[in-house]
C-alpha positions as CSV (number, residue, x, y, z in Angstrom):
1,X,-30.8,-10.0,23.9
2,X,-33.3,-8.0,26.2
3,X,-36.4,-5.6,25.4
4,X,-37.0,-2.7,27.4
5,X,-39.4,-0.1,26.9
6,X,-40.0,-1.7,23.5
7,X,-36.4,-1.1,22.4
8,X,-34.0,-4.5,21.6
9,X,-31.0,-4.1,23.7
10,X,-27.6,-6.8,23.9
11,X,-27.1,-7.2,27.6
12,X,-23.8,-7.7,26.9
13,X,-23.2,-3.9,25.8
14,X,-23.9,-2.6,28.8
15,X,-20.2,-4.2,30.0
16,X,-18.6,-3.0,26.8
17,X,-19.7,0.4,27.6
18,X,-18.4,0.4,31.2
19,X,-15.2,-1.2,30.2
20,X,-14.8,1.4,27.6
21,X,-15.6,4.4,29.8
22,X,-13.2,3.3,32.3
23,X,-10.0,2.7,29.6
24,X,-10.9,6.6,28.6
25,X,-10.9,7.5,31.6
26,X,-7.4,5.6,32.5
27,X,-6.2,7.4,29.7
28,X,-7.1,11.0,30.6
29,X,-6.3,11.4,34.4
30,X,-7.0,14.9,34.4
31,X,-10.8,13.6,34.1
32,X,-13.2,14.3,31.3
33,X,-16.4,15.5,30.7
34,X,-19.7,13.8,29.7
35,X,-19.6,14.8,26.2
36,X,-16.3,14.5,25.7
37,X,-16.6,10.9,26.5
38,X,-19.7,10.3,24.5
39,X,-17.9,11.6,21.4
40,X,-15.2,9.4,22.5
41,X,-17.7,6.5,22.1
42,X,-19.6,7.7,19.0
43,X,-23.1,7.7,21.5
44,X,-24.9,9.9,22.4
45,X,-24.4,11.8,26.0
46,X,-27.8,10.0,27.5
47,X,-25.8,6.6,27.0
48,X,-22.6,7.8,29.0
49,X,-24.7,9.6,31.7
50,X,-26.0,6.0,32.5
51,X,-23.2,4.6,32.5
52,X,-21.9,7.3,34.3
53,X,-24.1,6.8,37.1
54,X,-23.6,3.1,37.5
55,X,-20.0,3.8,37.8
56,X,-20.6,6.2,40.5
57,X,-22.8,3.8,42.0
58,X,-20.4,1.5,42.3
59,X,-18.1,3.5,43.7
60,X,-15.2,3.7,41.0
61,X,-15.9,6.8,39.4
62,X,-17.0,10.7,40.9
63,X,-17.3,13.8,39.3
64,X,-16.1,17.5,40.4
65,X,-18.5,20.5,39.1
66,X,-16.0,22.9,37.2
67,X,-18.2,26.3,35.7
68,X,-21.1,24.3,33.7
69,X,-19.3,21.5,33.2
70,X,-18.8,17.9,35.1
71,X,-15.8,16.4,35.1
72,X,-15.4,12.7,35.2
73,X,-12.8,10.8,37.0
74,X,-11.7,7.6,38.5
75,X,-11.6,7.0,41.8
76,X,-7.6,6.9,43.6
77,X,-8.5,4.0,44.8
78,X,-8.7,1.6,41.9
79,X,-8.6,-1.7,43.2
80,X,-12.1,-1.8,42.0
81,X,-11.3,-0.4,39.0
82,X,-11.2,-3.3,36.1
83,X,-8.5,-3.9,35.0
């Protein structure tokens, strides 16, 4: 367990979430967006958009402006991807 910013964190969830944002996405090819995802999770948006941008960081996820909305997807190339 971790503290940051005076909140009591389990290092481990920050895999968990990854790992489940990347079986949604598997699941919906067509991409999704950020709230859509989060109410996928049962968190709230500012958890996925983290998430979010570790994935893009990392180079297995991108996300393609459409009207107001950002759609997430995974990358073509998922060789990164876990499996």
């Amino acid at each position: 367990m971790a503290i940051y910013g005076g909140h009591m964190e389990y290092i481990d969830n920050n895999n968990d979430y990854i790992e489940k944002i990347v079986k949604i996405l598997k699941e919906h090819p067509e991409g999704l967006s950020i709230n859509e995802i989060a109410k996928a999770l049962k968190v709230h948006r500012h958890t996925v958009v983290k998430y979010i941008y570790q994935l893009i960081g990392l180079d297995l996820l991108c996300q393609r402006k459409i009207g107001p909305v950002k759609l997430c997807y995974l990358k073509r190339n998922d060789s990164k991807v876990p499996k």
